[in-house]
C-alpha atoms as one frame of an Amber mdcrd trajectory, in Angstrom:
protein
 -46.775-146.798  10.742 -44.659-146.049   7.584 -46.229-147.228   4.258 -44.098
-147.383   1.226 -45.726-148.522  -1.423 -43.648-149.205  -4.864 -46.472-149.148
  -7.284 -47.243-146.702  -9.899 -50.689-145.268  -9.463 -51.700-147.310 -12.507
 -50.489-150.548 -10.597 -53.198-149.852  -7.970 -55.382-151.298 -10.427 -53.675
-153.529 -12.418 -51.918-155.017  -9.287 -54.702-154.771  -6.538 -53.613-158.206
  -5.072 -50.885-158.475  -2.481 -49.146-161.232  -0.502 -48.224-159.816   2.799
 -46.220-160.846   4.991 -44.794-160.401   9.240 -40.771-159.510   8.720 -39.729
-161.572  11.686 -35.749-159.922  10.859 -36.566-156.056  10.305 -39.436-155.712
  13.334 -38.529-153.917  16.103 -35.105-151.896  14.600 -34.410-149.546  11.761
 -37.568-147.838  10.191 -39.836-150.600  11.876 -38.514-149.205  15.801 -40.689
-150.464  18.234 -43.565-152.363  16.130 -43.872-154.476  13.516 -42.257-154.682
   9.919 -44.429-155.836   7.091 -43.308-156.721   3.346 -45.861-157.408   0.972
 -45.514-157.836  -3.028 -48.235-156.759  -5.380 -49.218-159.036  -8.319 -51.873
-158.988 -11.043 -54.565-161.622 -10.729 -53.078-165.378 -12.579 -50.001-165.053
 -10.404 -51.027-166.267  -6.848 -49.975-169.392  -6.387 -46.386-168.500  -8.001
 -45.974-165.074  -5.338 -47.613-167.027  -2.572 -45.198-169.867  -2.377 -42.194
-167.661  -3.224 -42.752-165.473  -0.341 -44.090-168.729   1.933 -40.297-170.375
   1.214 -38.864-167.056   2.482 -37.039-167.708   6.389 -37.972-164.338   7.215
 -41.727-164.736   6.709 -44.196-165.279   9.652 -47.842-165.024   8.861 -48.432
-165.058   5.078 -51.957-163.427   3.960 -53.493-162.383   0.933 -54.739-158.856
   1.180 -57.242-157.705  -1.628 -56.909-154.029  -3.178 -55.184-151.256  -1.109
 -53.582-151.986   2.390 -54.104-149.862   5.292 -51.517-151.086   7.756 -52.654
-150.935  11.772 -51.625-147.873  13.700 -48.680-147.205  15.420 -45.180-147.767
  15.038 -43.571-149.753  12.552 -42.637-150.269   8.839 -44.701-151.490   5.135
 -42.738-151.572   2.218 -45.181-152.842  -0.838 -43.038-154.776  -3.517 -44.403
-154.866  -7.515 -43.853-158.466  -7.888 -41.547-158.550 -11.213 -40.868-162.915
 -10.787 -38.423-162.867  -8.358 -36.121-166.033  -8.053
């Protein structure tokens, strides 16, 4: 699996919390080719309930979780990206 993960290595602290979430548009195709794609946006602790509803309202979101400090995504094929949440509308 590809991980690409947008935070600086002084957001790995300061934004350890991250809403993930199943791409049901990008899995399967593009950098995701035969497995899953994942999309997740880091946050700092205070801003749950604000990232967790944005990303819950998304169409493209299938199972929404809350992953705690740094995520190791399963083996195999397939795509992470890892957002820095920056109050996206």
């Amino acid at each position: 699996m590809i991980l690409q993960d947008d935070r600086t290595p002084e957001q790995h602290s300061t934004h350890n919390l991250i809403v993930m979430m199943t791409d049901r548009c990008l899995s399967g195709w593009g950098r995701a080719a035969g497995g899953p794609s994942y999309a997740g946006w880091a946050f700092q602790d205070g801003e749950l309930a604000t990232v967790m509803g944005w990303v819950q309202a998304r169409t493209d979101a299938k199972r929404v979780r809350l992953v705690l400090g740094d995520y190791r995504p399963p083996r195999g094929p397939g795509h992470c990206h890892i957002y820095v949440w920056r109050g996206q509308r």
